[in-house]
Every structure is written in structure tokens, then in C-alpha cells.
C-alpha positions as CSV (number, residue, x, y, z in Angstrom):
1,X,229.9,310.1,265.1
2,X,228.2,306.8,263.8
3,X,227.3,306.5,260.7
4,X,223.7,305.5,259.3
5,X,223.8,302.1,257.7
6,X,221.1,300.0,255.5
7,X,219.0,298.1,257.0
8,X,218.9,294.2,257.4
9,X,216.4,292.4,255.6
10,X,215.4,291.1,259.5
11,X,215.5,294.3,260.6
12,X,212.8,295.1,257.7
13,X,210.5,292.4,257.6
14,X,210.5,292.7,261.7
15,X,209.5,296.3,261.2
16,X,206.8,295.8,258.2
17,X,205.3,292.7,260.6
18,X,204.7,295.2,263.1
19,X,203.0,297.6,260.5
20,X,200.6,295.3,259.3
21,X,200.4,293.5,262.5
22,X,198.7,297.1,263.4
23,X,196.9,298.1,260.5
24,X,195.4,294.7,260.5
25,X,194.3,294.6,264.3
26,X,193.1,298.5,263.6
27,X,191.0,297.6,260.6
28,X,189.6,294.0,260.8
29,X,189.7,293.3,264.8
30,X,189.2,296.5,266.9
31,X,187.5,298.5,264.2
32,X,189.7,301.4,265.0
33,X,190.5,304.1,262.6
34,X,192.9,303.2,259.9
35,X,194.8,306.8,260.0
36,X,195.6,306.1,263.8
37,X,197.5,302.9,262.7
38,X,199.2,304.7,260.0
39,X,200.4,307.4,262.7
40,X,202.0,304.6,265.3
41,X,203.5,303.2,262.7
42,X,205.1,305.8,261.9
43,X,207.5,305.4,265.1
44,X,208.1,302.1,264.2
45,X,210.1,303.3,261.5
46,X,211.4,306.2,263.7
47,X,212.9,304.2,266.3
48,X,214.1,301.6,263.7
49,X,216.3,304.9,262.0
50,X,217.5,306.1,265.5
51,X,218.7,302.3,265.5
52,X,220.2,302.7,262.0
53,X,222.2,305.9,263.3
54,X,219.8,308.6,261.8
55,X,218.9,311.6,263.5
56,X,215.6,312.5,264.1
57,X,215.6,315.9,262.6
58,X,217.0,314.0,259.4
59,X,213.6,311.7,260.1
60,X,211.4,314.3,260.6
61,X,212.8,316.1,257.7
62,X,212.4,312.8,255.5
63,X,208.3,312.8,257.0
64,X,207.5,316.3,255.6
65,X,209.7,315.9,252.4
66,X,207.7,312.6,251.6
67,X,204.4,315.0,252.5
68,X,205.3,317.9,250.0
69,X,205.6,315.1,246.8
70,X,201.7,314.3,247.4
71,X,200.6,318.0,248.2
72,X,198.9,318.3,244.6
73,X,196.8,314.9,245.3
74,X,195.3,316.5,248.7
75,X,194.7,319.7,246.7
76,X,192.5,317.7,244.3
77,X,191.3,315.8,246.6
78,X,189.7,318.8,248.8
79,X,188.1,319.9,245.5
80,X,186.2,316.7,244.1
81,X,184.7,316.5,247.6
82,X,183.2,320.3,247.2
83,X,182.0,319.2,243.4
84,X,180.6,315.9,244.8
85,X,178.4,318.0,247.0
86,X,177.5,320.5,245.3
87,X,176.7,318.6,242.0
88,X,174.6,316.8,243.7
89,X,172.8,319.2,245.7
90,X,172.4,321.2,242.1
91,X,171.1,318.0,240.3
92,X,174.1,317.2,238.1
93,X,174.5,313.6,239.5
94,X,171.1,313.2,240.0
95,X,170.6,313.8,235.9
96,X,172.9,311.4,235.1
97,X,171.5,308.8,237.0
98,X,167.9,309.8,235.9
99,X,169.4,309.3,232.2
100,X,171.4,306.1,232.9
101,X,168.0,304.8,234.0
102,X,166.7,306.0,231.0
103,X,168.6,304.7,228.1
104,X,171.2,302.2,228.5
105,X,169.8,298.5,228.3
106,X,170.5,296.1,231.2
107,X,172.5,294.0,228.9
108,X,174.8,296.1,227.9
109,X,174.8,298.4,230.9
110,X,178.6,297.2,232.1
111,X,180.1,298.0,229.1
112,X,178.7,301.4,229.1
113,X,179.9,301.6,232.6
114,X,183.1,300.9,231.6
115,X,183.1,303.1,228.6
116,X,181.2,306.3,230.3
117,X,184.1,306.1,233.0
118,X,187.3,306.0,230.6
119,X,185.7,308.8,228.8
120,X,185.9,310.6,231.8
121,X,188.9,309.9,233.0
122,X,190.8,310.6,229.8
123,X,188.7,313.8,229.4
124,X,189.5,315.3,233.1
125,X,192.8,313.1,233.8
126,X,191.5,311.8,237.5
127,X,190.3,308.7,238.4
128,X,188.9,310.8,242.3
129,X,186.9,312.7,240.3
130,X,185.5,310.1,237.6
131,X,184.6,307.7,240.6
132,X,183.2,310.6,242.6
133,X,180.7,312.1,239.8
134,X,180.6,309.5,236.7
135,X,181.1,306.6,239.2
136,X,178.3,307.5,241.2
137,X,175.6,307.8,239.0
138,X,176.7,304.2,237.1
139,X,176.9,302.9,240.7
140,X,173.1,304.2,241.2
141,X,172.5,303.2,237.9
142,X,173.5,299.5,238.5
143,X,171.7,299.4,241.7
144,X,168.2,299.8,240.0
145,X,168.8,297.5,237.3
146,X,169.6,294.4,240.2
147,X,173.4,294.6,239.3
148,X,175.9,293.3,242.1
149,X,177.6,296.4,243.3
150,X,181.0,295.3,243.3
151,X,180.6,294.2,239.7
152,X,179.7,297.7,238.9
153,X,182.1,298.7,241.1
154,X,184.7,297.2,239.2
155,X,183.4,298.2,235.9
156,X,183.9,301.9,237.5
157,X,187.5,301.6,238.4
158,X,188.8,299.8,235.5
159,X,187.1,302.5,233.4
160,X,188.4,305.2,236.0
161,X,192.0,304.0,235.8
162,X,192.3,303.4,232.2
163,X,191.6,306.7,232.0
164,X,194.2,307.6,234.8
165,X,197.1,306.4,233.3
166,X,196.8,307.5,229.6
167,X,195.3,310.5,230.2
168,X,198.5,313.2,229.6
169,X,196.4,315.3,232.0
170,X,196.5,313.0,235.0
171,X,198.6,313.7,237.5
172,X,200.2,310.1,238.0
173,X,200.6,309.5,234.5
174,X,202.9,312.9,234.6
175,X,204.5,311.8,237.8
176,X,205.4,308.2,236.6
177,X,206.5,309.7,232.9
178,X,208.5,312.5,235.1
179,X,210.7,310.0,237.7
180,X,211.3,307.7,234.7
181,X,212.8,310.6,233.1
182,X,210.3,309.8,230.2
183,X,208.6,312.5,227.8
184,X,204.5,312.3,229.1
185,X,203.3,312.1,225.3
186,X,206.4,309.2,224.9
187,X,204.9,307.6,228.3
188,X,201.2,307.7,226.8
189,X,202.2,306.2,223.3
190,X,204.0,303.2,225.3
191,X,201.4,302.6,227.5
192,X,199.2,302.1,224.9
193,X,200.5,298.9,223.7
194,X,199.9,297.6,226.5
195,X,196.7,299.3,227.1
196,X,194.6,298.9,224.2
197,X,194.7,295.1,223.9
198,X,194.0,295.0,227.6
199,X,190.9,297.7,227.6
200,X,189.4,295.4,224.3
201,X,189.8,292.3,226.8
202,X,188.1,293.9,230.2
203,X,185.7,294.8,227.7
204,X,184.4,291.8,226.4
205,X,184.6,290.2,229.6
206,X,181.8,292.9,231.2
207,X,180.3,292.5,227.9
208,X,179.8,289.2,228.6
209,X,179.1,289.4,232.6
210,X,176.6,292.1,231.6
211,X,174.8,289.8,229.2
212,X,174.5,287.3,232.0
213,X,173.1,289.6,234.8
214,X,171.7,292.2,233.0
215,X,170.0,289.6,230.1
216,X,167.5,288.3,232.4
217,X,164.7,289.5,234.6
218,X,165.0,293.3,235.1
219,X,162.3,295.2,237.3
220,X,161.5,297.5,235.2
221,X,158.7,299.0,237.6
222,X,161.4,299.6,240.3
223,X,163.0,301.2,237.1
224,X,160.4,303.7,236.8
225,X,159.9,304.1,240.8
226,X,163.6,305.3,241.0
227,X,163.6,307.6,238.0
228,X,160.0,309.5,239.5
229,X,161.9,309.8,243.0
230,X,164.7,311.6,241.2
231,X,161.9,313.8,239.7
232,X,160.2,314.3,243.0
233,X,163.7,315.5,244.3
234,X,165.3,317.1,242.0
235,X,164.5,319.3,238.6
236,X,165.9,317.0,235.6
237,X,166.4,318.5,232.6
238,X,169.4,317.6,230.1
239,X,170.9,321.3,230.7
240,X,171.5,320.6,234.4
241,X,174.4,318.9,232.7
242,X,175.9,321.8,232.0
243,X,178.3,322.1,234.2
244,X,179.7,318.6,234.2
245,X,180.4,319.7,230.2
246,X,182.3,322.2,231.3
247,X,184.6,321.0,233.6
248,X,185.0,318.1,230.8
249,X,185.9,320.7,228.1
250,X,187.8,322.6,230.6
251,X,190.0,319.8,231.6
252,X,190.2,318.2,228.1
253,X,191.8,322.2,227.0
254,X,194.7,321.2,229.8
255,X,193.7,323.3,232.3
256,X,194.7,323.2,235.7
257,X,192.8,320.4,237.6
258,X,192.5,321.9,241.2
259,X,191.2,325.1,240.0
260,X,188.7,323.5,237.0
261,X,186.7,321.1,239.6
262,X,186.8,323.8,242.2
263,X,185.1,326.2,239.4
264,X,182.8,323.1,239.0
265,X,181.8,322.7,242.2
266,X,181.2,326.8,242.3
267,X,178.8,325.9,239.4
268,X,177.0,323.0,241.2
269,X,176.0,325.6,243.9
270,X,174.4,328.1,241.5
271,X,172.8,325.8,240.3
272,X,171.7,324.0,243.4
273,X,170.2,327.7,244.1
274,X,168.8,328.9,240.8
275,X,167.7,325.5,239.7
276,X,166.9,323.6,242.8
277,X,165.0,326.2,244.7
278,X,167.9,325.8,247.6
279,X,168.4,328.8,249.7
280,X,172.3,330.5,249.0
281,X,173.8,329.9,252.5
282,X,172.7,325.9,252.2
283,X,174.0,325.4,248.4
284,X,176.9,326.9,249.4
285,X,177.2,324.7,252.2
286,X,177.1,321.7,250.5
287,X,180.8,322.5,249.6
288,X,181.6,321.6,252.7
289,X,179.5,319.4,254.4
290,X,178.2,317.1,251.4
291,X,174.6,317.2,250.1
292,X,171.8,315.7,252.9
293,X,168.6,314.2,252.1
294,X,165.8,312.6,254.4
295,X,163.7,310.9,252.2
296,X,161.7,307.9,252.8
297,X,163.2,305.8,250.3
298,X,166.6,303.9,251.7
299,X,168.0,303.9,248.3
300,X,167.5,308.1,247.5
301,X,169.3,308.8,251.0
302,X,172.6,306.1,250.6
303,X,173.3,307.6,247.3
304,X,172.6,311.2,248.2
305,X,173.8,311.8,251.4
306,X,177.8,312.5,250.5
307,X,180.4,314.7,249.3
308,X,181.3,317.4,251.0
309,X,185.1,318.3,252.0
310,X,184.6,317.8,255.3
311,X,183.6,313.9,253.9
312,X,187.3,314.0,252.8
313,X,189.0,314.7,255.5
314,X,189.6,311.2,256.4
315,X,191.3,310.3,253.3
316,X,193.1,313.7,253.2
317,X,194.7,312.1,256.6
318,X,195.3,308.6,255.1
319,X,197.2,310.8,252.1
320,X,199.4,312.9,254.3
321,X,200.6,309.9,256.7
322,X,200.7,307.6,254.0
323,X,203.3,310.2,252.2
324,X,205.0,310.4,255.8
325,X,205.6,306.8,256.4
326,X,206.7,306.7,252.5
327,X,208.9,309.2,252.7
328,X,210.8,307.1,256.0
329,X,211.1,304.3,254.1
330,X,212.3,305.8,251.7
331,X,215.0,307.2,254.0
332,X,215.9,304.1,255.2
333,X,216.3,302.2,251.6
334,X,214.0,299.4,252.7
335,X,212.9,299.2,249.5
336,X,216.0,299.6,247.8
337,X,217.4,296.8,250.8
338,X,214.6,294.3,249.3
339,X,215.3,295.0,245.7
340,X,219.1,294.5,246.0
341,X,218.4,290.6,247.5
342,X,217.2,289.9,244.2
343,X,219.4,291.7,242.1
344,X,220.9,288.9,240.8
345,X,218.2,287.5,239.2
346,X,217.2,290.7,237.3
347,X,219.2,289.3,234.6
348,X,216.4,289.8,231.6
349,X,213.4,291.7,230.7
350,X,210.8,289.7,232.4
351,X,212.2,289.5,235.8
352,X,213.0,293.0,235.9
353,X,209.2,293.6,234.8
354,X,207.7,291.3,237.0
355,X,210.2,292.6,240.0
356,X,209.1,296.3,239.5
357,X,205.5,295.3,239.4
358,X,206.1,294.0,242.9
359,X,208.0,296.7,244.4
360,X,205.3,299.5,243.0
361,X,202.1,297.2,245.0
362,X,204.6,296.9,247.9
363,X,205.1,300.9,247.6
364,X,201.4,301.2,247.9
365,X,201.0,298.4,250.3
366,X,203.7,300.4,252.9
367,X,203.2,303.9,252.0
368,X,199.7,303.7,251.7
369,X,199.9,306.1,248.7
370,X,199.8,305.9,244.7
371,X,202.1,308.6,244.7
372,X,204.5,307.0,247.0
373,X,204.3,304.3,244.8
374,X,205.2,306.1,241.9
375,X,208.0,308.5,243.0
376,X,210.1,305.5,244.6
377,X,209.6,302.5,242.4
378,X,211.7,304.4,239.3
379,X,214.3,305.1,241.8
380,X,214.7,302.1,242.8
381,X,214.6,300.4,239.5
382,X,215.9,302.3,237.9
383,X,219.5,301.1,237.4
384,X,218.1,297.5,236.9
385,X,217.0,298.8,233.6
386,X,219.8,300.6,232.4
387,X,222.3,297.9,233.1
388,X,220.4,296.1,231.0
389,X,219.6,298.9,228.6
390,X,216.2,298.8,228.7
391,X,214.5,302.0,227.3
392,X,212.8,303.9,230.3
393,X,209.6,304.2,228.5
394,X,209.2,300.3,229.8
395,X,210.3,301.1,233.3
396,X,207.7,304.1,233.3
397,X,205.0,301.7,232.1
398,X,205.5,298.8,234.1
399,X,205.5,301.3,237.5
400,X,202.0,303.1,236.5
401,X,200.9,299.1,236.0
402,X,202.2,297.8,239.6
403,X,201.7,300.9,241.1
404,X,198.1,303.0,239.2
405,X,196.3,299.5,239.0
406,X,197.0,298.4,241.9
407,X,196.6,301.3,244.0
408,X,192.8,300.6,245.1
409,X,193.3,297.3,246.1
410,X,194.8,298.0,249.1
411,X,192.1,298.9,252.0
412,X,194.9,301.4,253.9
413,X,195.8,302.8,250.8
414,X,194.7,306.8,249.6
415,X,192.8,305.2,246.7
416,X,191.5,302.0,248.6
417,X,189.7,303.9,251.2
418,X,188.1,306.4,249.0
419,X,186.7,304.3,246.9
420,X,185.5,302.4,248.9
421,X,184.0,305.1,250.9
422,X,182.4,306.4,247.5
423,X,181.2,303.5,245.3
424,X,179.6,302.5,249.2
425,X,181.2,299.0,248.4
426,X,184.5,297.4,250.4
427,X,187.8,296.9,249.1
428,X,187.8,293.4,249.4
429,X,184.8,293.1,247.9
430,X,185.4,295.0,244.8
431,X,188.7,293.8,244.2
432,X,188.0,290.7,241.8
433,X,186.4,292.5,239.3
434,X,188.8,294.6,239.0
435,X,189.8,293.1,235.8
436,X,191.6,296.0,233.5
437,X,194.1,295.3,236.5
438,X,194.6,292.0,236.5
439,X,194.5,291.7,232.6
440,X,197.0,295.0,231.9
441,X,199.8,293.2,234.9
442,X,199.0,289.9,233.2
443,X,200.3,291.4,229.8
444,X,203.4,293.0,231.2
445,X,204.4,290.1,232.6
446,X,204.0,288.4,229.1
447,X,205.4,291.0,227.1
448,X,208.9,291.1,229.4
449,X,209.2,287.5,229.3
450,X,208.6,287.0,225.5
451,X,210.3,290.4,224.8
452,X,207.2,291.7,222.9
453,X,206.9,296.0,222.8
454,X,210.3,295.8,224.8
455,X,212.6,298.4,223.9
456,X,216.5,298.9,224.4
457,X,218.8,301.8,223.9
458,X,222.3,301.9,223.0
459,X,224.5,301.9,225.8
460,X,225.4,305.7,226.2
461,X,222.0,306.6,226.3
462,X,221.0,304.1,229.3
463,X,223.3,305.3,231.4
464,X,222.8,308.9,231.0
């Protein structure tokens, strides 16, 4: 019977040119539907394992395993698209805009952005569901007050993801702390050396980019025009807020997240009924099929017309073959092949560092999933720290950084496309402001190389 070997770094890059040779042609050229190259490429993979000497019952196997590890992100998912709809439809996000409009200055409307959004996230512990309610209304916000939309855009996710990875309640701070074989609460107070500074940075520069957009000439009839649409619309009063404070207070008490937004978006349909004057089979609706809106303003029916499970469904399919084609890689040991070429070199704290920053962005980049990211890059790396005896509460920061940060700038990616598809602006597009990203890797890459907030163990307790 043969036996299954590694793979040869020909074999791999051979394989991976084919993947985005596919993805690329699907996405950019042919306009074709990114889960369809995800699915071909899937056999890529297969036929490379059969080649390898795998079964494909062991393949298959590998396909469904990888599935089950992101199970809890499609679970969520399927609920923030029912809140998005029904929050909506029951003037939650609508009030929040109305407000936004209201009181925060132009000049300082970035950093508020930013600020509003890490609240969130840190509150409820999900960046989906900060983007999908809080990053709406800021993106609505910014819109009326003449903001580019991938600034604000950026101002979102930074605030969205700051959020995601201290948050004990988010689920890829817990899965990062958990593969890492890290305490969460350990996890959190390491990341937030690294953090803080970072957050204080992104913040002055938005400060700054908000001065210089937001300074200036502001219509402030358009201002008004916006805010008496919302009225005609919608009833806006500050207790239509209610239920967005109690999903908040809900999450913040560590409940469970699927369950909490799903009782949120139950909420958003009451109220969409006893509030809204919609009729019970329509509210209820909205769950599933998003919140629609025919208005003669462009503006009311781009922000509007949304949520909805059903407006998920796409992403739910980039998740689950994402996870697939993750969990066949996995299989295989590309990654782990890749690593091992340079495992010479991983000879001090700041190559190691910088190395695992790459593998987690190449993680998202070929499974097309944070939490493919996340569950392979501390395996991988894993014994690269330890041989040195760095403490994992480095390893499990440096793979939310490379793998969390950098998980929505990839187009193919869970995050990337919805995003996107929420915020209404591309990947691409957004991507340079994406600062807290750019500034938190910039930090870890300092901090390895100069050895700053780098711990080490004794040498019994890295190798247990």
C-alpha cells in the first residue's frame, strides 16, 4: 500500500497558481461567482492528495472536518442577517442614523466612527454584527456629511476588529487563545500591549483625516433632507433603540451570541409591527428576505434595501467551502511544507513573528476563512515558538494580528466579501484605510525584532 507523503514545494505553488489563477479569472475577468471558484478548486487539491497517496474518503473526511471547526461562524452569521432586516424594517438602524446626523460634528465624525464601532464590538464580541448594525448607520452617516466611503469604511472595520480581538466574548479571540493553548483573559491582557498603543495611533490618524474632510464645506441642507426622509419613513424616537441596548447588555452579560442576535432580530420584528405600522406576516419576513424600500430617493433605497438571511446565503457558501478547501490543506501540510523551508531562519523572536504573520494572511488568502486562519496557524507555529521558548501568549497574539486583521482584505475571503457586500464599498477599495491593521502588524513586527512585550518560559513549560 503506498504511503501518503508531503508535498513538494512545486507541487504546492503549481497547485495554489492554479487556485488563484481561478479565483482571479472568476472574480476580475468573467465576473463569475466567487463560491464556484472556491468549489473547483477544491479538486485541485483532491487530485493533488490522490497524487500524494491519500484516499478520498480520507479527503472527503478532511473537507467536512475543516467544515465542522467554522459551524459557530455560519450560525452567527444566519442570525445578524435576520437582525440586519428586521432592525431595519423596525427603525433601529434607521434611529441611529437619524442621530448620527444629529449630533456628531463633521470634524470629528471619523473618530466617533471609530469609537461607536469598538464599543460595539467589545460589547457584543463580533465584528459581523458591529459592521452589519453600528457599521451601517456610520456608513449612512458618512455618506450625508460628503465623507469618502471607504474612509468610513475603514474607520468601521478598524473599530469593528479592535473590538474582535479583545473582546473575551468574540468567537476568534476564544479560538486563537484556545489553539495556542492560552487562557482567553491571558490572551486579552497580551494583546493589549499591543493594542492600545496601536488603537491611540489609528485614532489620531482619523482624527486628523476627519479634520481634513470633515473641516471644510459640509451641506448641511442635504443634512437636514436626509434626516426628514428618515422621518417620512420611519417613526424615530430614542426608545426604538431599545433593542439594540439589549442585545448590547445581553452580550456584554456573556451570553450566548447566536441566540442573543436571534432574540434581537425577534425584537426588530415587534417592533417593525407595533412601531412601524408593518403588517405581522411582512415584519416577520424581513428575517428572511431583508428589509425593501421603494422610495424616490437613491440614497434611502441603497441603504435600506438589505439584510435578510437569505442576503447571507452567499457568504454562508464562501464560509463552508472556504472551511473545505482549508481543511485539505490542511491535510496535505502545505502549509506546514512552506513553513518548514524557512525553518532555519526562525532563529529569533522577530522572524518567528514576522513568519507567523505571513502564514495566518496566507491561511486566509487559501482557505478563504478567518477561522481557517486561526485554527492552523498555531499548529503550525507552534513548535517554532517553543524551541525557542517563547511564551504562547505571543504566538496567540501574533496569529489574531496576521490572521483577525487581515481577514477582510482578502476579496474571496468570509470577511472580505461580507463586508464588502455590507458597507456597499469593495475590498480593494477599502483596504488602505484600514489602518488599525496596518499599524497593529507594524508593531509586532517591531516588538519581535527589538524583543519589546516578548515573553519566554523556562524550558519545561515550552515544551509541555
Amino acid at each position: 500500500m503506498k504511503q501518503a507523503r508531503l508535498p513538494s514545494m512545486i507541487e504546492i505553488m503549481l497547485m495554489l497558481t492554479m487556485f488563484l489563477g481561478v479565483v482571479f479569472s472568476f472574480t476580475a475577468i468573467y465576473e463569475l461567482p466567487i463560491q464556484l471558484a472556491l468549489f473547483i478548486s477544491w479538486f485541485f487539491v483532491i487530485i493533488l492528495g490522490l497524487y500524494l497517496g491519500h484516499k478520498y474518503g480520507e479527503l472527503q473526511e478532511a473537507i467536512t472536518k475543516g467544515i465542522t471547526n467554522g459551524l459557530e461562524a455560519i450560525l452567527i452569521l444566519i442570525a445578524v442577517g435576520a437582525l440586519i432586516g428586521t432592525w431595519i424594517a423596525g427603525g433601529v438602524v434607521p434611529t441611529l442614523i437619524y442621530y448620527g446626523l444629529e449630533f456628531i460634528h463633521p470634524s470629528i465624525f471619523l473618530l466617533a466612527t471609530l469609537l461607536i464601532c469598538s464599543i460595539t464590538s467589545i460589547a457584543t464580541g463580533t465584528s459581523w454584527g458591529t459592521v452589519g448594525t453600528a457599521g451601517i448607520a456610520m456608513m449612512a452617516i458618512g455618506e450625508g456629511l460628503g465623507f469618502p466611503l471607504p474612509l468610513v469604511a475603514g474607520a468601521v472595520l478598524s473599530g469593528a476588529y479592535f473590538g474582535d480581538k479583545l473582546s473575551p466574548l468574540s468567537d476568534s479571540t476564544v479560538l486563537a487563545a484556545t489553539m495556542a493553548r492560552v487562557e482567553v483573559m491571558a490572551h486579552v491582557r497580551a494583546m493589549l500591549y499591543l493594542d492600545v498603543p496601536a488603537y491611540i495611533i489609528t485614532a489620531i490618524m482619523f482624527t486628523v483625516a476627519g479634520f481634513m474632510y470633515g473641516g471644510g464645506n459640509v451641506d448641511l441642507g442635504n443634512i437636514e433632507f436626509l434626516k426628514a426622509a428618515l422621518q417620512d419613513q420611519f417613526t424615530i424616537e430614542v426608545w426604538i433603540l431599545a433593542p439594540a441596548v439589549i442585545v448590547i447588555g445581553l452580550l456584554a452579560l456573556k451570553q450566548p451570541s447566536m441566540p442573543t442576535i436571534a432574540a434581537g432580530a425577534l425584537l426588530g420584528a415587534i417592533w417593525a409591527v407595533v412601531f412601524q405600522g408593518m403588517d405581522v406576516e411582512a415584519a416577520i419576513g424581513t428575517a428572511y428576505n431583508g428589509f425593501a424600500i421603494e422610495s424616490d430617493i437613491k440614497f434611502m433605497n441603497d441603504l435600506l434595501n438589505r439584510g435578510g438571511i437569505n442576503g447571507m446565503l452567499g457568504s454562508v457558501m464562501v464560509i463552508i467551502l472556504g472551511l473545505g478547501f482549508g481543511g485539505l490543506l490542511e491535510k496535505l501540510g502545505v502549509l506546514k511544507v512552506i513553513v518548514s523551508k524557512f525553518e532555519k531562519k526562525m532563529n529569533s523572536a522577530g522572524n518567528v513573528t514576522l513568519s507567523t504573520i505571513v502564514v495566518a494572511f496566507l491561511a486566509n488568502v487559501f482557505g478563504c476563512a478567518m477561522y481557517v486562519s486561526l485554527i492552523l496557524t498555531p499548529k503550525i507555529m507552534q513548535e517554532s515558538y517553543d524551541k525557542l521558548h517563547i511564551d504562547r501568549r505571543v504566538l496567540a497574539r501574533n496569529s489574531e494580528v496576521g490572521g483577525t486583521l487581515t481577514s477582510g482584505m482578502v476579496p474571496w475571503s468570509d470577511n472580505g466579501i461580507f463586508m464588502a457586500g455590507i458597507l456597499g464599498v469593495s475590498t480593494f477599495a477599502y483596504v488602505p484605510f484600514m489602518w488599525l491593521s496596518f499599524v497593529s502588524i507594524a508593531l509586532a513586527i517591531i516588538y519581535g525584532y527589538t524583543g519589546k512585550f516578548i515573553w519566554y518560559v523556562k524550558e519545561k513549560e515550552a515544551v509541555q
